[in-house]
C-alpha positions in Angstrom: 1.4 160.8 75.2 1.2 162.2 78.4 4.2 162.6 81.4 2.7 159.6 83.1 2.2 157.3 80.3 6.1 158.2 79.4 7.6 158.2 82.4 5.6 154.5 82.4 6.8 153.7 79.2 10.3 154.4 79.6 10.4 152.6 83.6 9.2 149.1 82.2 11.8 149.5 79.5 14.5 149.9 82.4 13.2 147.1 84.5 12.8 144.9 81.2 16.7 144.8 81.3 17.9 147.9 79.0 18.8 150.0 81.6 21.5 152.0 80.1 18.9 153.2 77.1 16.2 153.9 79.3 18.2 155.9 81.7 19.0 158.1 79.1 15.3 158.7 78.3 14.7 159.3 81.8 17.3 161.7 82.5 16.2 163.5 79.4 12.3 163.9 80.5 13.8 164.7 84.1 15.9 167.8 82.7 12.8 169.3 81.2 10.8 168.4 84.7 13.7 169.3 87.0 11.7 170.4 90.0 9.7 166.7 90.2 11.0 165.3 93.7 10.1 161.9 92.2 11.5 161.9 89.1 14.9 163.1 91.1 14.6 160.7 93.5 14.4 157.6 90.4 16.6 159.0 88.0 19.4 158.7 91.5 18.4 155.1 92.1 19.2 154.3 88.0 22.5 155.9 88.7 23.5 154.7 91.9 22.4 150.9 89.9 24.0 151.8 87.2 27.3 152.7 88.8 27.1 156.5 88.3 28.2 156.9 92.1 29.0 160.5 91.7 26.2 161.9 89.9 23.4 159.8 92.1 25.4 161.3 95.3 24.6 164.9 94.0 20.8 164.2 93.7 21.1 162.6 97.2 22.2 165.6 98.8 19.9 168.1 97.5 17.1 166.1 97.7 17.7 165.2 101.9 18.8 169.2 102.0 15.5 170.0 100.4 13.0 167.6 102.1 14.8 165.9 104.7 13.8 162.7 102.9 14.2 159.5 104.3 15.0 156.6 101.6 17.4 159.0 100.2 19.1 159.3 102.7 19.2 155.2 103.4 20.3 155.0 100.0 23.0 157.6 100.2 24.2 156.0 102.8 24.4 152.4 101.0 26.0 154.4 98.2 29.0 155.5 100.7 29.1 151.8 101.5 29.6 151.1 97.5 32.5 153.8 97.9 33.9 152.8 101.1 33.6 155.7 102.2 31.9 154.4 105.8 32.9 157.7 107.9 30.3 159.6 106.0 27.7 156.7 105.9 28.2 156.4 109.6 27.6 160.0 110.1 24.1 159.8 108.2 23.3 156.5 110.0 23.8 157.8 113.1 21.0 161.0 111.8 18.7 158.0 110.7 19.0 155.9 114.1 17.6 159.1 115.9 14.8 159.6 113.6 14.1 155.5 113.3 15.4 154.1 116.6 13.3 150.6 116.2 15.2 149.6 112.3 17.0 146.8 112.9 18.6 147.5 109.4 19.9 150.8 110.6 21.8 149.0 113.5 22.8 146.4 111.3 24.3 149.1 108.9 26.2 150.9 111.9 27.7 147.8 113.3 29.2 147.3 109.6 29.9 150.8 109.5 32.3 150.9 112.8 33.5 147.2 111.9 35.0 149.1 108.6 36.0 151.5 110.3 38.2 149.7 112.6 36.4 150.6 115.7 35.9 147.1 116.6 34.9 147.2 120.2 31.9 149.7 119.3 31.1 147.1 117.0 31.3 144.2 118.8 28.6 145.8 121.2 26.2 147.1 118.5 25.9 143.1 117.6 25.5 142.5 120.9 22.3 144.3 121.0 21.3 143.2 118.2 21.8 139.7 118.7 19.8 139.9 122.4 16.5 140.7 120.2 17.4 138.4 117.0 19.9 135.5 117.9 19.5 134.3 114.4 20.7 137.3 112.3 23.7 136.3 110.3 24.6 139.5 108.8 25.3 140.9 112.5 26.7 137.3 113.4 29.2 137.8 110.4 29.9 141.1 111.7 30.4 140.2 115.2 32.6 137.4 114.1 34.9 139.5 111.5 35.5 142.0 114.7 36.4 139.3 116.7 38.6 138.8 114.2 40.1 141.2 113.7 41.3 141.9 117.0 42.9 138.2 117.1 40.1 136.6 118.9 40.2 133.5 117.3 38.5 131.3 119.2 35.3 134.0 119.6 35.4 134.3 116.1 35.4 130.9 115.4 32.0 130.5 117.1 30.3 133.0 116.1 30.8 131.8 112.5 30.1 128.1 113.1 27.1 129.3 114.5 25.9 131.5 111.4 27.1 128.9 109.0 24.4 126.0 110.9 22.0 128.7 110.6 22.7 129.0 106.7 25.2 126.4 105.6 25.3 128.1 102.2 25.7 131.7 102.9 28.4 133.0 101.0 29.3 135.5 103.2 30.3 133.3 106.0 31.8 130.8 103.9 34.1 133.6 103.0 34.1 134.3 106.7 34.8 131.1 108.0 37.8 130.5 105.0 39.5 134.3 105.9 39.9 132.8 109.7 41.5 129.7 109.2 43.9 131.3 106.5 44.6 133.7 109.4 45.4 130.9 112.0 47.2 128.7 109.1 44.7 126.4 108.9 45.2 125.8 105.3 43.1 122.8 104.5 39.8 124.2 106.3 40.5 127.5 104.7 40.3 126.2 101.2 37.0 124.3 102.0 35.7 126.9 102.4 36.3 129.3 100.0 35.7 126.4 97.5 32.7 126.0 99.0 31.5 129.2 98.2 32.7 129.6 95.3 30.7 126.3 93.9 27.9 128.3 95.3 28.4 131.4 93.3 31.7 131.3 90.8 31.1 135.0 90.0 31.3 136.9 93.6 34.1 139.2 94.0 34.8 138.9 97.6 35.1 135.3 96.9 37.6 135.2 93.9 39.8 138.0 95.7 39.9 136.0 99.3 40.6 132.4 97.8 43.5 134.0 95.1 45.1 135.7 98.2 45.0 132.3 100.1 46.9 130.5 97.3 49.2 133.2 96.7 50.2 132.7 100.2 50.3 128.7 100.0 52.8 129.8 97.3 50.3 128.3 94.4 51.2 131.4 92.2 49.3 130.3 89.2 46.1 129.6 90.7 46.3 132.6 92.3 46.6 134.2 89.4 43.6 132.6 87.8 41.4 133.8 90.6 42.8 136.9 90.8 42.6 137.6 86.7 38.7 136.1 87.2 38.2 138.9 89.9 39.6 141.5 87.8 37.3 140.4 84.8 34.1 141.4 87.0 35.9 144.6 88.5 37.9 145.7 86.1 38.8 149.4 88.1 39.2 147.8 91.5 42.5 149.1 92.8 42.8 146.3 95.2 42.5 143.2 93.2 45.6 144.9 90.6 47.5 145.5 93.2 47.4 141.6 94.3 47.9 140.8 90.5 50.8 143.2 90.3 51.8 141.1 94.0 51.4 138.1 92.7 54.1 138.5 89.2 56.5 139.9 91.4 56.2 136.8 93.6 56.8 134.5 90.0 59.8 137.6 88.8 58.0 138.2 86.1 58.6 142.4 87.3 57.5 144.0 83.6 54.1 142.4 84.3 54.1 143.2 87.9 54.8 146.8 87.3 52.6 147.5 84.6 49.9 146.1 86.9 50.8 148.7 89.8 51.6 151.3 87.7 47.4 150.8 86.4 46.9 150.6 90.2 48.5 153.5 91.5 46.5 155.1 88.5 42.9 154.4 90.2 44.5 155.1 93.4 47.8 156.6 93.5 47.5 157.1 97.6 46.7 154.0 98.6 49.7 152.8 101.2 49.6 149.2 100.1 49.9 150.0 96.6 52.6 152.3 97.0 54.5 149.7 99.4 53.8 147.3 96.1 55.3 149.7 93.9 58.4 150.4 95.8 58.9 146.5 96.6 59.6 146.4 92.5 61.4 149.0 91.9 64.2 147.7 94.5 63.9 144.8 93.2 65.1 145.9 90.0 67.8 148.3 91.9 65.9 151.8 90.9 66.4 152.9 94.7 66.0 156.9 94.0 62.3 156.2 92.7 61.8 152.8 95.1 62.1 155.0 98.6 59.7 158.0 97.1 57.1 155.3 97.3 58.6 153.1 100.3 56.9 155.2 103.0 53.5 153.8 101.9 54.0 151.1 104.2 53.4 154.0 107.4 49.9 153.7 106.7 49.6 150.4 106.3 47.3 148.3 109.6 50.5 146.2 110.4 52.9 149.1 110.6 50.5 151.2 112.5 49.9 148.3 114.7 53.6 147.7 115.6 54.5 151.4 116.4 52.0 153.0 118.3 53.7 156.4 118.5 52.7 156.8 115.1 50.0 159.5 115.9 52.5 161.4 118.2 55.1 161.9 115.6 53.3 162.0 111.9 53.4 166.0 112.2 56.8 165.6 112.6 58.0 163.3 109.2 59.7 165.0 106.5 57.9 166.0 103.7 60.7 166.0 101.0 64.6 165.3 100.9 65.6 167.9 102.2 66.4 168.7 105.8 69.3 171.3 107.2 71.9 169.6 108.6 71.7 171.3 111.9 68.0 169.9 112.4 67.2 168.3 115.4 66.4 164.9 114.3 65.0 161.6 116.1 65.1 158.2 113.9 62.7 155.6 115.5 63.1 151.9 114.5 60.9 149.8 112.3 58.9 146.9 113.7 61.6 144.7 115.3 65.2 143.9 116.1 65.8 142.6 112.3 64.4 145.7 110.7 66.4 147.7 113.3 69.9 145.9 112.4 69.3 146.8 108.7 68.9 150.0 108.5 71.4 151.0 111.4 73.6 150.3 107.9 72.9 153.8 107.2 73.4 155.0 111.1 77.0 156.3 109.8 76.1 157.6 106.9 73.0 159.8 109.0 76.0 160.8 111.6 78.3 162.3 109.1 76.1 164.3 107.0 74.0 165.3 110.8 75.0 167.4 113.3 72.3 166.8 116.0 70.3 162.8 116.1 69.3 161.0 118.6 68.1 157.5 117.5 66.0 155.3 119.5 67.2 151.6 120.1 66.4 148.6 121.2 68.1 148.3 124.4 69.3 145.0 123.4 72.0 146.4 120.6 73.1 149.7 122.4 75.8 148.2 123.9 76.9 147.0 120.2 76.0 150.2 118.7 77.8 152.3 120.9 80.5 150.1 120.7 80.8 150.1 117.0 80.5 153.6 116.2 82.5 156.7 116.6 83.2 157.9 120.4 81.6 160.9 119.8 77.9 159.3 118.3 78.0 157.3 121.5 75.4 159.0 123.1 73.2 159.0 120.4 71.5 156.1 121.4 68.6 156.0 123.9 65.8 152.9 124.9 62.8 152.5 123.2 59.9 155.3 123.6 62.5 157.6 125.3 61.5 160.6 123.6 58.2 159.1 121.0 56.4 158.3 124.1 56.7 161.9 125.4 54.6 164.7 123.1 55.9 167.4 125.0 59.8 165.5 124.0 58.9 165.0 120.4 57.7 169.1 120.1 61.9 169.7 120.5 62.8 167.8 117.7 62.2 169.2 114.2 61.9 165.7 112.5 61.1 162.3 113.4 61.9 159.7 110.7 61.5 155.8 110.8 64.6 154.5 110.1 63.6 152.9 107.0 63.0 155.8 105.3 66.7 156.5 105.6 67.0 154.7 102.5 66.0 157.6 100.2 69.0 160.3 101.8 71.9 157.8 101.9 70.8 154.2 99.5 69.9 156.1 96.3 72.0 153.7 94.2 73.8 150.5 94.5 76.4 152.0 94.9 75.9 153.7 97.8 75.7 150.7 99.8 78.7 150.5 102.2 81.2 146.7 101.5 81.8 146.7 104.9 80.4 145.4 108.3 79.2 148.3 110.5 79.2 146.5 113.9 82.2 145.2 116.5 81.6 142.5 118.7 82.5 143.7 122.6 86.4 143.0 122.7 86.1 142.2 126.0 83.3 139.5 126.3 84.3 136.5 127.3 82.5 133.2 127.3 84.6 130.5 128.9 82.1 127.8 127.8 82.9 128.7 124.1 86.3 129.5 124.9 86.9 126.3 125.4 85.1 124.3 122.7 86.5 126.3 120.5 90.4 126.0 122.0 89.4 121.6 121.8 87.9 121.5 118.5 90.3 123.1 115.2 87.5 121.7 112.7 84.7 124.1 111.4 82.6 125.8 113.8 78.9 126.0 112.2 76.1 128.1 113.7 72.7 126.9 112.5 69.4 128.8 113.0 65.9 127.5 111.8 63.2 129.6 113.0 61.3 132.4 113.2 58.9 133.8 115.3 55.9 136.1 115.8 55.4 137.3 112.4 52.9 136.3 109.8 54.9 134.5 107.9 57.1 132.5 110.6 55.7 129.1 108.9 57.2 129.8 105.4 60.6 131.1 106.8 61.1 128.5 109.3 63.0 124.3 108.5 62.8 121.9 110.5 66.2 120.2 111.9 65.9 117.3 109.3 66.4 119.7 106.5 70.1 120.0 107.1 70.7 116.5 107.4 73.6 117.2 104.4 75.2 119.5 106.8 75.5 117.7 109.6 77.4 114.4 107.5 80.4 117.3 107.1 83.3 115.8 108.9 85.4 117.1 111.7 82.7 120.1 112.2 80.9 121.3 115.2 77.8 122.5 115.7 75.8 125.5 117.5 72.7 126.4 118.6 71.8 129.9 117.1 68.1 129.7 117.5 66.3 131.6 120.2 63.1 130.3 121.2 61.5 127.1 123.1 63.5 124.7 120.5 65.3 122.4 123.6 62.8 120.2 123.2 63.4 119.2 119.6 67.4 119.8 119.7 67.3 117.5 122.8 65.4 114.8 120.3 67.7 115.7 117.7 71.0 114.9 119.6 69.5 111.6 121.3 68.7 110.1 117.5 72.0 111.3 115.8 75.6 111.1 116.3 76.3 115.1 115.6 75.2 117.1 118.6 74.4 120.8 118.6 75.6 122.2 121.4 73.7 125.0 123.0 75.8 127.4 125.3 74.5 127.0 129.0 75.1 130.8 129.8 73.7 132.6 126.8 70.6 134.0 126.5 69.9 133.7 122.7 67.3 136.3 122.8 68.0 138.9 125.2 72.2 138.7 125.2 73.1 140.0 121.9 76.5 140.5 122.9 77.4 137.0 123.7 75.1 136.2 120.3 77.6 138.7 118.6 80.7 137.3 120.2 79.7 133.4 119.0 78.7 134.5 116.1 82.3 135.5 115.0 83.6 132.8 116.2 82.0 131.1 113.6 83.4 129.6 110.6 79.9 129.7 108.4 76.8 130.6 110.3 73.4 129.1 108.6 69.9 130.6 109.1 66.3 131.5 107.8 65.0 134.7 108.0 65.1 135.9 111.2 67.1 138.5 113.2 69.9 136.5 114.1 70.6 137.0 110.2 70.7 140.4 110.4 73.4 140.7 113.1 75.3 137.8 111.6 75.4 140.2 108.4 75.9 143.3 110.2 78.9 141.7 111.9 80.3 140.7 108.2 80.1 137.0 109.4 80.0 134.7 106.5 76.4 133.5 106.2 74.1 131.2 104.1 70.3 132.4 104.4 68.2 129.6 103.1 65.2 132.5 101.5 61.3 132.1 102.2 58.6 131.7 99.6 58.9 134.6 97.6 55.5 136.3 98.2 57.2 135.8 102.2 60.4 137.3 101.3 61.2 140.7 102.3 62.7 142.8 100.2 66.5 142.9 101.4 66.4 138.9 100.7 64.1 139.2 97.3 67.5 139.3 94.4 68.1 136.8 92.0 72.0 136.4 91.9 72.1 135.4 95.6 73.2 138.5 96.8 71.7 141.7 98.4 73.0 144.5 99.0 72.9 145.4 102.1 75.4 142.7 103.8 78.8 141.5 102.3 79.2 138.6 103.6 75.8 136.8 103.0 75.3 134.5 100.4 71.0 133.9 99.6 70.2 129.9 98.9 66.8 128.2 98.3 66.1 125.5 100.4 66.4 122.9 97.8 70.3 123.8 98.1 70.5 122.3 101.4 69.9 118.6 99.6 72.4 119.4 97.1 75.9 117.3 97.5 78.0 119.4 95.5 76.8 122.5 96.8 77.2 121.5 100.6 80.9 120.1 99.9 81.7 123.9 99.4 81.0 124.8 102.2 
């Protein structure tokens, strides 16, 4: 038999469906015909299809080195796609757009590309140009729409995927689309149309079992998460991603062995992928191993949300430590997390970083500097500048020899639980003086409750937040008071509140819930019990060692300061964690 009946022979064997055999016949005639562009250029294609991503990338390269070759170098390009790795295919789709200006594919391709890449606006104007020539082309649509997306454009997005979807009102891709949004705006009901929708369509597409298990792990439907998520696993059984939602989605149940096998298998495929990490540490505080928790808690400074909220990220990232150890007459500057709450936490450890520091400046909220420099030693009074003072400035950042984010403060002084402190770190300004309070206070000798429902601006506001009714217990406690703790555009619904009911909560006239959190701090311990969500209202309350009930979120919304099982964390005294079905318990509200 001669090369071109065998090479026949063994190609309709491959194309018959035994791939893997046939491959193995090919690659052995190739070896003995290794100069045959052809047969190089095949025997990559039954890789790249067979998953061999590596070894079809090598005969890629040398082919477009050797010949310049054009489908190679399309399918390369497709195979960086497979491996996410869309910086490289960008760079050869940007070599094929000058050689082939009129492909529409190639356009198509680089609007994907820079969409993956986070470049959103180049995207959004690739589409653009696309879409002037071909109106109806729903893979740009669904591009177009995902990078309106993406930059919170909601009602852009929205569009542009109602308008693919009547173009193809089974395209999966869309559907997937379309259910990704309204999870995104909390639309919960349209979201799972549409994910079931296209998963009647096709029960076996990744993308679809991964989307709609990370919908109902955040409905707080752990088990059919679970299913989806297990299902997605079963198809791609080395994808990083989908373990690291599984490994999620046990911790959200406590069932921690499971969850940590899972990430451990996950950190395995990946071991520097941010979100994994971030998983990773999230268990092992959970189960108090806070040495090994904070090597891995710094994950979370690559993450999209971090990166998004602190935007000196690229000025300082030369400057983060790289181990444990740092001399303690470095120059250091301790930037906040991402918001007020975060800030109040880990200023736990602001003593601890003074004593064992000679020189730190920390940035601050301008909100708590007052309290902070109130509450700490005269001397570590000036310690505390605004906001961007110095992370804003390159030339200010050069003089310092570390920058560190003040959560990852936690692996110098919170190695053990031991080493958290008993005690409140923060004084309320002795001489603040509210004469409204002052004199509620001096006319009522019954218990002063502080109540706070909501929270704001986060992603998961709707799962931390109650509405009024949910206290109703409460409120039946005799000879008690009431105040208004929450910040936000609530006076609407506390003014329907007090109209319907004989308890009133009284809201101070002269306090800025949001902005004053002096006068916050000096209500707050005048408190008797103060009762909240998850918000940062809880933090200071804790931070002030003010006795407070924190009703917890969901437990895939729960950070991980709130996430213990005996009702108590660590990091604050004088909170006590409850579920929100304790609120509707008699016995447990006559303790109170």
């Amino acid at each position: 038999m001669n090369l071109s009946d065998e090479l026949n022979k063994v190609i309709k064997q491959y194309a018959e469906g035994n791939k893997l055999s046939a491959y193995k016949k090919f690659k052995k005639i190739y070896l003995q015909n290794n100069k045959n562009i052809n047969m190089r250029f095949n025997l990559a294609v039954m890789q790249q299809e067979l998953g061999l991503l590596d070894e079809a990338e090598v005969n890629y390269k040398s082919l477009i080195k050797n010949n310049s070759d054009l489908k190679s170098k399309t399918n390369l390009y497709i195979l960086y796609f497979s491996k996410e790795l869309f910086g490289e295919a960008l760079n050869i789709i940007n070599d094929l757009e000058k050689e082939n200006s009129t492909l529409t594919q190639i356009y198509q391709d680089k609007a994907y590309a820079l969409f993956r890449l986070k470049n959103y606006e180049a995207s959004i104007n690739v589409c653009k140009k696309i879409l002037n020539k071909e109106n109806k082309n729903i893979k740009v649509l669904n591009t177009l729409g995902l990078s309106y997306l993406s930059i919170k454009k909601y009602k852009e997005a929205n569009n542009i995927f109602l308008k693919a979807i009547k173009i193809d009102t089974n395209n999966i891709e869309v559907l997937n689309s379309l259910g990704r949004l309204n999870h995104e705006i909390r639309n919960s009901k349209d979201a799972e149309v549409y994910f079931l929708k296209a998963l009647k369509i096709n029960p076996k597409i990744f993308e679809t079992l991964n989307n709609i298990a990370g919908f109902y792990l955040e409905e707080g439907e752990y088990n059919k998460a679970l299913k989806f998520y297990k299902h997605a696993e079963s198809i791609r059984p080395k994808n990083s991603i989908v373990i690291n939602n599984i490994a999620k989605t046990y911790l959200s149940i406590g069932k921690i062995k499971n969850a940590e096998n899972y990430c451990r298998k996950a950190l395995s495929l990946e071991n520097e992928n941010s979100d994994i990490n971030k998983t990773f540490a999230l268990i092992l505080l959970r189960k108090y191993d806070f040495k090994k928790a904070w090597m891995h808690f710094d994950g979370r400074l690559g993450l999209s949300d971090f990166i998004s909220k602190n935007t000196t990220l690229d000025f300082v990232k030369n400057k983060l430590p790289k181990n444990n150890s740092i001399n303690i007459n470095s120059k250091i500057l301790v930037l906040r997390e991402q918001g007020v709450g975060d800030e109040l936490l880990y200023g736990t450890m602001y003593s601890d970083l003074f004593n064992k520091y000679n020189n730190v400046i920390i940035e601050s909220d301008p909100r708590l500097i007052d309290l902070f420099q109130n509450s700490f030693r005269k001397v570590d009074c000036n310690k505390f500048v605004e906001l961007g003072y110095h992370s804003k400035n390159k030339n200010s950042i050069e003089k310092f020899d570390y920058v560190i984010y003040a959560g990852s403060l936690g692996r110098y002084f919170r190695k053990s639980r031991e080493s958290f402190s008993n005690t409140p770190y923060l004084k309320k300004i002795k001489n603040y003086r509210n004469k409204e309070l002052d004199s509620i206070i001096e006319s009522h000798k019954g218990l002063k409750i502080g109540l706070s429902w909501k929270s704001f601006k986060n992603r998961y506001a709707k799962e931390k937040s109650l509405e009024l009714d949910n206290f109703d217990l409460i409120f039946k406690k005799e000879n008690s008071i009431f105040f208004n703790l929450q910040y936000g555009d609530i006076n609407n619904e506390i003014n329907l509140f007090n109209k319907r009911n004989n308890k009133k909560i009284i809201t101070l006239k002269n306090l800025d819930l949001f902005n004053d959190f002096n006068g916050l701090a000096n209500l707050l311990s005048k408190l008797d019990i103060f009762i909240t969500v998850s918000n940062s209202t809880a933090h200071l309350a804790g931070a002030l060692g003010v006795k407070t009930l924190l009703i917890k979120p969901a437990n895939h919304a729960a950070y991980h300061y709130w996430d213990y099982e005996d009702g108590k964390t660590p990091w604050y005294n004088s909170l006590q964690i409850i579920n929100k079905k304790d609120l509707s318990n008699k016995e447990f509200i006559k303790k109170i």
